[in-house]
BALOBA-1460 file (C-alpha; in Angstrom, 3 decimals):
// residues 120
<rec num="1" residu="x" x="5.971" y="-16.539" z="26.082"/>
<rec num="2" residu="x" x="4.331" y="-13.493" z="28.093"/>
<rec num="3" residu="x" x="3.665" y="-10.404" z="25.846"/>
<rec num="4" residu="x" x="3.763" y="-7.270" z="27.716"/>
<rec num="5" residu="x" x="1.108" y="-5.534" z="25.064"/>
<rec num="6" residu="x" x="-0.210" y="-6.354" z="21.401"/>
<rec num="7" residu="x" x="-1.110" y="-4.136" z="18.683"/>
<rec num="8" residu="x" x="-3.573" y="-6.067" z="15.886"/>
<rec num="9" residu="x" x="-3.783" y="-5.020" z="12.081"/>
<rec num="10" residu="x" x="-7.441" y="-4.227" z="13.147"/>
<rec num="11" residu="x" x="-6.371" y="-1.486" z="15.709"/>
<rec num="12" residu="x" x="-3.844" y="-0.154" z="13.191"/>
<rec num="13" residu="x" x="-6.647" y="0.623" z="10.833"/>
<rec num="14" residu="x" x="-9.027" y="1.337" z="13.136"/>
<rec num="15" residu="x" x="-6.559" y="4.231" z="14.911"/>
<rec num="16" residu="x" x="-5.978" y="5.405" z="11.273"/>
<rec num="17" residu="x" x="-2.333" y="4.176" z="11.211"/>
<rec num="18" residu="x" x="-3.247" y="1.612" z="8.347"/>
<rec num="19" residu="x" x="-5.225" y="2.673" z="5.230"/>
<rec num="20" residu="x" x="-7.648" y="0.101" z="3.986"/>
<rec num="21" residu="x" x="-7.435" y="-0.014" z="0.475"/>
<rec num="22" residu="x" x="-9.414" y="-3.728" z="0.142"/>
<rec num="23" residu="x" x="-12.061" y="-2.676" z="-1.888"/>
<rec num="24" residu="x" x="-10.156" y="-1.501" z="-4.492"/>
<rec num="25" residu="x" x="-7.674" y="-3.964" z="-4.369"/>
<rec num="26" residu="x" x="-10.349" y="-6.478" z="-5.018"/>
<rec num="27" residu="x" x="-11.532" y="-4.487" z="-8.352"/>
<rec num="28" residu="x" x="-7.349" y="-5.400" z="-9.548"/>
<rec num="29" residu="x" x="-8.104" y="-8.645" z="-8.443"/>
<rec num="30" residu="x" x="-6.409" y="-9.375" z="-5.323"/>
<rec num="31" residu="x" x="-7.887" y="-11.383" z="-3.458"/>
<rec num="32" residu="x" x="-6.205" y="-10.685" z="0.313"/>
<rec num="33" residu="x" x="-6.766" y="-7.443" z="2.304"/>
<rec num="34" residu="x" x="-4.980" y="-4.741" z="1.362"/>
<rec num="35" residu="x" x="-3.599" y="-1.520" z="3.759"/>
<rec num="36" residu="x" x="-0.828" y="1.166" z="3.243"/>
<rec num="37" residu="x" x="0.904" y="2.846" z="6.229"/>
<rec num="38" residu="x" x="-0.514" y="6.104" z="6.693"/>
<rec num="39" residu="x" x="2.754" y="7.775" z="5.967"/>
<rec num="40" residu="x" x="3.123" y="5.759" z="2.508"/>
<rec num="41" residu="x" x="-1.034" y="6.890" z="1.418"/>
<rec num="42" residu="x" x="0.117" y="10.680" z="2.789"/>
<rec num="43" residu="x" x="3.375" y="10.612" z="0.946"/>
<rec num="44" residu="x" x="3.009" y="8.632" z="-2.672"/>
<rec num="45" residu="x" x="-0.878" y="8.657" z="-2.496"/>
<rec num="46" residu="x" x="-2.531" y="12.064" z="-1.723"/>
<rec num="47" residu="x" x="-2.068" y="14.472" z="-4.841"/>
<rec num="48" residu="x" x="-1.398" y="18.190" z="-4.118"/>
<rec num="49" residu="x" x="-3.843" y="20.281" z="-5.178"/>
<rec num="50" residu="x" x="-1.469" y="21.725" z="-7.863"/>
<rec num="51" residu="x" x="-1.796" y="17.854" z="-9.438"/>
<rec num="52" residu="x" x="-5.416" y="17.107" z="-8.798"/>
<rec num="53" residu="x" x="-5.785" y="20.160" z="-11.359"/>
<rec num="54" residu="x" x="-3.659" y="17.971" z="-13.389"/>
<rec num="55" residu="x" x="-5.637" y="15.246" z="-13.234"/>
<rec num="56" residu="x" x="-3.929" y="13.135" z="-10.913"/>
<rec num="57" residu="x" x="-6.065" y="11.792" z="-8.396"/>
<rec num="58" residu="x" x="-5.636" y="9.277" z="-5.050"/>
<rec num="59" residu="x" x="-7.987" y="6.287" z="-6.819"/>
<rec num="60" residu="x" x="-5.912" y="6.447" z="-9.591"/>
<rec num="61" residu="x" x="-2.355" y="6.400" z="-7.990"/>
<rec num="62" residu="x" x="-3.723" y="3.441" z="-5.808"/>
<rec num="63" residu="x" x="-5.128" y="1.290" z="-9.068"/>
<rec num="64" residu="x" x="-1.884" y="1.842" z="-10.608"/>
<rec num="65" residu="x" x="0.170" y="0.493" z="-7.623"/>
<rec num="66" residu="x" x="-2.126" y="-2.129" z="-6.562"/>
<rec num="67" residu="x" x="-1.796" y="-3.466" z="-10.243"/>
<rec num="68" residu="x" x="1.871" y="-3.186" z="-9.990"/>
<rec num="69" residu="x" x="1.608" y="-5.202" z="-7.077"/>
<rec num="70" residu="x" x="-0.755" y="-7.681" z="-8.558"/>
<rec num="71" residu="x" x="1.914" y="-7.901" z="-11.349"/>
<rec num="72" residu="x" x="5.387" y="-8.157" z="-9.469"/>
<rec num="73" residu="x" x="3.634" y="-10.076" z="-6.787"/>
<rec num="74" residu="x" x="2.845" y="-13.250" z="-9.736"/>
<rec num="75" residu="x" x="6.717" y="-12.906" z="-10.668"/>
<rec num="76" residu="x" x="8.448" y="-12.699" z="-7.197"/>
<rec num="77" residu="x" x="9.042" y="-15.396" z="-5.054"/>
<rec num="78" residu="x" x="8.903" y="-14.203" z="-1.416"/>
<rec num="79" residu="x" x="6.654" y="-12.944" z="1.234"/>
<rec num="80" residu="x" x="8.642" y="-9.166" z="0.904"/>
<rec num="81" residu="x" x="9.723" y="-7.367" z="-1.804"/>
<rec num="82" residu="x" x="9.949" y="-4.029" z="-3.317"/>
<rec num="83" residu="x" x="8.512" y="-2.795" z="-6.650"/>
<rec num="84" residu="x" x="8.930" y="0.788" z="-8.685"/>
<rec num="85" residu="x" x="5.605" y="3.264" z="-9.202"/>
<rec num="86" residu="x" x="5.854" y="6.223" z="-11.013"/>
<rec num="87" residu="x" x="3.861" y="9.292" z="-9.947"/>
<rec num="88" residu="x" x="2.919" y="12.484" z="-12.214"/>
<rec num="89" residu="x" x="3.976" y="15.620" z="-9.534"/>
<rec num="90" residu="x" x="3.570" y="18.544" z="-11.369"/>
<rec num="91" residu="x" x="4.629" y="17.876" z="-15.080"/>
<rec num="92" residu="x" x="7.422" y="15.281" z="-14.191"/>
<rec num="93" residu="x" x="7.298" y="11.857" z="-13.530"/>
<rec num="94" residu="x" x="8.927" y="10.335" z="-10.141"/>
<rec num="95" residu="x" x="9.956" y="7.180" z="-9.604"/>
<rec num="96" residu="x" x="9.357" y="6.371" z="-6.128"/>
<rec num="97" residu="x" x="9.893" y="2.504" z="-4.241"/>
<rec num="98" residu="x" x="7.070" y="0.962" z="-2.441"/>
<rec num="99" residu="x" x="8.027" y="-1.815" z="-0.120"/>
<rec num="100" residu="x" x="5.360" y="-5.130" z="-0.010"/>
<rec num="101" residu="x" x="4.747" y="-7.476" z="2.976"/>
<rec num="102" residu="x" x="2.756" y="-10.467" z="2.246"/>
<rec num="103" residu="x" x="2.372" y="-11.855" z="5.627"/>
<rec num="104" residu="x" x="-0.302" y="-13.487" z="8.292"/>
<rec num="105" residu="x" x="-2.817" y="-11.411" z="9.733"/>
<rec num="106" residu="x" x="-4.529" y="-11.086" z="13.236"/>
<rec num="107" residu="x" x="-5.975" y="-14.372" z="12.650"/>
<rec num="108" residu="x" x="-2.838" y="-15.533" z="11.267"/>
<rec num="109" residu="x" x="-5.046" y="-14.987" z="7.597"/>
<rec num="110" residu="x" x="-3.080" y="-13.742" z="4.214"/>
<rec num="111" residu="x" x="-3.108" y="-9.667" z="4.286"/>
<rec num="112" residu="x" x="-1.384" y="-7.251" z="2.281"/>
<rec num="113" residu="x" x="0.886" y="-4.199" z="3.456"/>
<rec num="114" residu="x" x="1.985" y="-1.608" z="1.473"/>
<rec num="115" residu="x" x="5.092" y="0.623" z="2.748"/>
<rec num="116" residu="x" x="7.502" y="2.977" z="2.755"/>
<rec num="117" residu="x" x="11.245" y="1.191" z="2.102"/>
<rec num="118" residu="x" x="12.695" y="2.135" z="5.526"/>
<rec num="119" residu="x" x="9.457" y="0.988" z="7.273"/>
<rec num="120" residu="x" x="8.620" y="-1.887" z="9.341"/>
């Protein structure tokens, strides 16, 4: 098979497309790579500045979805699934779907990607 072009997990995060998120991931004890689609850590992840006055912060929206993850992932059998995080905006809580994709990475390695539900 002849591919006409190739775009690695490394070039992802290195063009900003990926987030890495490994180092905290590895503090909830998971022990793969970890990276969120730019549009999921802009969406779910980054507080307005309205709920950073709150409190609400991006470390603390990641530890409580990476946990999530670390928990649903132990339960689910499957490479893909989704799972349910709620985030404080303003002085209600949302419920909003993250989408998981345990799969092989640029060295055909276990990684970790977090998305949106209608992404790829």
């Amino acid at each position: 098979m002849e591919y006409l072009s190739v775009y690695t997990r490394a070039q992802a995060l290195d063009d900003g497309v990926l987030v890495d998120v490994t180092e905290l991931s590895k503090e909830a004890r998971i022990r793969y790579p970890v990276a969120l689609t730019k549009a999921l850590y802009e969406e779910v992840f980054v507080p307005s500045e309205a709920d950073e006055r709150l409190g609400q912060s991006v470390t603390g929206r990641l530890w409580d979805a990476l946990t999530l993850f670390a928990w649903y992932a132990r339960r689910i059998n499957g490479h893909t699934f989704q799972y349910p995080l709620r985030v404080q905006r303003g002085h209600r809580a949302v419920d909003v779907l993250l989408k998981a994709v345990i799969g092989p990475g640029d060295d055909l390695e276990p990684v970790i990607t977090l998305l949106l539900p209608h992404e790829d």
